[in-house]
N, C-alpha and C positions, 0 to 999 in steps of 0.2 A: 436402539444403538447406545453404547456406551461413553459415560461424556469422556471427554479428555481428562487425562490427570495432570497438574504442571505445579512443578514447584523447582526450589532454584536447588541447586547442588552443589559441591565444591569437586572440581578436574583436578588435574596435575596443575604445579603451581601455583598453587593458590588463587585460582581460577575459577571465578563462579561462572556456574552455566545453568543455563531456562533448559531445563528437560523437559517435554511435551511427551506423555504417551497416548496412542490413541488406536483406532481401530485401521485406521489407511494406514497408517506405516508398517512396512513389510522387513525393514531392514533399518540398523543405526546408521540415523548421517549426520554429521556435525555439521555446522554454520557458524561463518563469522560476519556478524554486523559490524562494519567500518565504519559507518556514518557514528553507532550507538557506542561501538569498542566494546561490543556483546557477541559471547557465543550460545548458540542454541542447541540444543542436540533433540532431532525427533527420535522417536522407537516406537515399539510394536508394545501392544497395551499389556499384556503378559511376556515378562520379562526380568531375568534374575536381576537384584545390584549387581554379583558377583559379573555378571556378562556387561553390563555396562561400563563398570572399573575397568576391566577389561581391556575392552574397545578404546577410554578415554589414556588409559597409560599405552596404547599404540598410536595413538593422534597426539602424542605430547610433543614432539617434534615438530608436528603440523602448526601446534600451538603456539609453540617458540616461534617460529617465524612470524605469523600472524602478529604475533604483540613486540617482535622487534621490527615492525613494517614502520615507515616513518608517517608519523600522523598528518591526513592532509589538512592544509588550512579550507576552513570551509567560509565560500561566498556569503558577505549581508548584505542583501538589495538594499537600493538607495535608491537616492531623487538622480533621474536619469538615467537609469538603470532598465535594459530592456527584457522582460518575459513574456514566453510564450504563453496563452489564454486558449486551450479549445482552437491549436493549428494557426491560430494568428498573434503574432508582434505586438506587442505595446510599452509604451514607452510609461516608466511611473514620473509622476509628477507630485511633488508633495510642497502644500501649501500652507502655511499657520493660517488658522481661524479658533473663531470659538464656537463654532458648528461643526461636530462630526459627519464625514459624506465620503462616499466613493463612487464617482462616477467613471463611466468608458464612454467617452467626446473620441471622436473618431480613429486614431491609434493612440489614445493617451489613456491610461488610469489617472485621474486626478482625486488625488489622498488629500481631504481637509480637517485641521483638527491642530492639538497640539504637539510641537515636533517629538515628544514622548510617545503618544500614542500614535505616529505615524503607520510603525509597522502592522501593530495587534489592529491600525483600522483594514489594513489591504489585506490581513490571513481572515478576519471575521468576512468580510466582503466574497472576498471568496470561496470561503467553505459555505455561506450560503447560496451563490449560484453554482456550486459543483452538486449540489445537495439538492438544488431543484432538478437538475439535466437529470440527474440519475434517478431519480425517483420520475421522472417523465418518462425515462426511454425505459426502464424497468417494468412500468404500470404497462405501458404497449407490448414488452415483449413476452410480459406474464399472461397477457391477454392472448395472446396468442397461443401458446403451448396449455392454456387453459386452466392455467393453477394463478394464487394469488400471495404475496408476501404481509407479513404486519406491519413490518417500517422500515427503514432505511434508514443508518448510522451512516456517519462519514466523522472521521477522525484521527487522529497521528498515528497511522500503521507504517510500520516501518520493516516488518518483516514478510510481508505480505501484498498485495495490490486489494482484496478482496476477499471477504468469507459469505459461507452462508449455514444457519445456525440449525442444526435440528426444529427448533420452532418456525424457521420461515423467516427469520430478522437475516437483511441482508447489509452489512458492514465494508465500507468502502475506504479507501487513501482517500482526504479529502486533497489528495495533491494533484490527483487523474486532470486535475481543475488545466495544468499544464502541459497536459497530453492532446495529441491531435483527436479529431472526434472519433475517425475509425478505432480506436484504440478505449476511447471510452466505450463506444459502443459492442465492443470484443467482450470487456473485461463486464457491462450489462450481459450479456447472453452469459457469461459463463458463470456468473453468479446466477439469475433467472432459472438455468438448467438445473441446478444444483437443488432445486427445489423440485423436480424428476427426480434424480441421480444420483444420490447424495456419496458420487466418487468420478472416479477418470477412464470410464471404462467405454469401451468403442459407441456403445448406446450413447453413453456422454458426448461424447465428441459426433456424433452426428446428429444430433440436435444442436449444439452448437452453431452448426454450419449450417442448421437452417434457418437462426437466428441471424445469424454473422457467415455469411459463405467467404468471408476472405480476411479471416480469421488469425491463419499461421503468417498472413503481412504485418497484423498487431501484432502477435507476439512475438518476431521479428525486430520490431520497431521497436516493444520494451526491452527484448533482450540489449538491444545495442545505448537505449537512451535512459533506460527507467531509471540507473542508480543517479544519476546526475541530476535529475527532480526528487530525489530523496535529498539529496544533499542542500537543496538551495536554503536560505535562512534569510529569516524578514528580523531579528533580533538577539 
């Protein structure tokens, strides 16, 4: 399979955009990331410039709106401030020491350290327990469909929930951290499959459902809630 091609481009009004070519995309479709104030555009991996200029001076309109949309102000967690962890509540708690710690004492995060590194202690804290679940429920559900992955990345994906790479590296949100578990456990089978299937094709989706049989309830549950854990901000 052929890798992806991505380099940045310049749209109508001086408008940089992430081009992505690759072998899934059937048709040009633009994106705009609000959180990033980034547009994307995938395409099919054989494909004229002349057809993409194209395509981009007919979305230029689409354009104008997107960057006269008024920018929202985005949330910084604080001391008392409450997030969801894996479908349950907690409240942060932030405390000066000269010991770094993060502990979960019964509905509390308790953040110890200096009030600078308050936030960089609660995002490391947690990208390593979102980074254990998922390489747990991963190893089990590779084990089962009988194939096995190399490693498991988790990192600031912002256009994406999850990949999985021609060599078997499986790459995560490490933000899923604030997603309920059926929804991690969705977004495991569908990376896991991917290492079958490497597309979305009826085969795909029914191993899926024999990893996750209630599966279109995730993806449900992201559609309605995902963008608003992209947006949360520790700094």
């Amino acid at each position: 399979m052929l890798k992806p091609l991505r380099k940045t481009i310049e749209g109508p009004l001086n408008v940089k955009i992430s081009l992505c070519q690759n072998q899934r995309s059937k048709r040009l479709k633009l994106a705009y990331n609000e959180h990033e104030d980034t547009f994307r555009l995938s395409a099919p991996y054989h494909i004229a410039n002349f057809d993409i200029q194209s395509f981009l001076k007919r979305c230029q309109p689409w354009i104008q709106k997107q960057l006269d949309k008024p920018k929202k102000l985005i949330p910084i967690l604080g001391h008392g401030d409450i997030i969801p962890i894996l479908g349950k509540d907690y409240v942060i708690n932030y405390k000066t020491d000269l010991k770094k710690s993060m502990l979960f004492i019964d509905n509390r995060i308790e953040i110890t350290g200096k009030p600078s590194s308050f936030s960089g202690i609660l995002e490391v804290g947690l990208r390593d327990l979102i980074q254990k679940i998922l390489y747990q429920r991963c190893f089990v559900m590779s084990q089962t469909i009988g194939k096995t992955f190399k490693k498991i990345t988790v990192k600031e994906i912002k256009s994406r929930w999850g990949s999985c790479s021609s060599k078997g590296n499986l790459n995560f949100s490490w933000r899923l951290v604030f997603a309920p578990n059926h929804v991690v456990d969705y977004l495991c089978a569908h990376e896991v499959c991917h290492l079958v299937e490497m597309n979305h094709s009826v085969r795909f989706w029914a191993l899926v459902e024999v990893l996750e049989p209630n599966y279109k309830h995730a993806q449900k549950w992201l559609k309605e809630n995902g963008k608003s854990l992209m947006m949360l901000q520790f700094s």
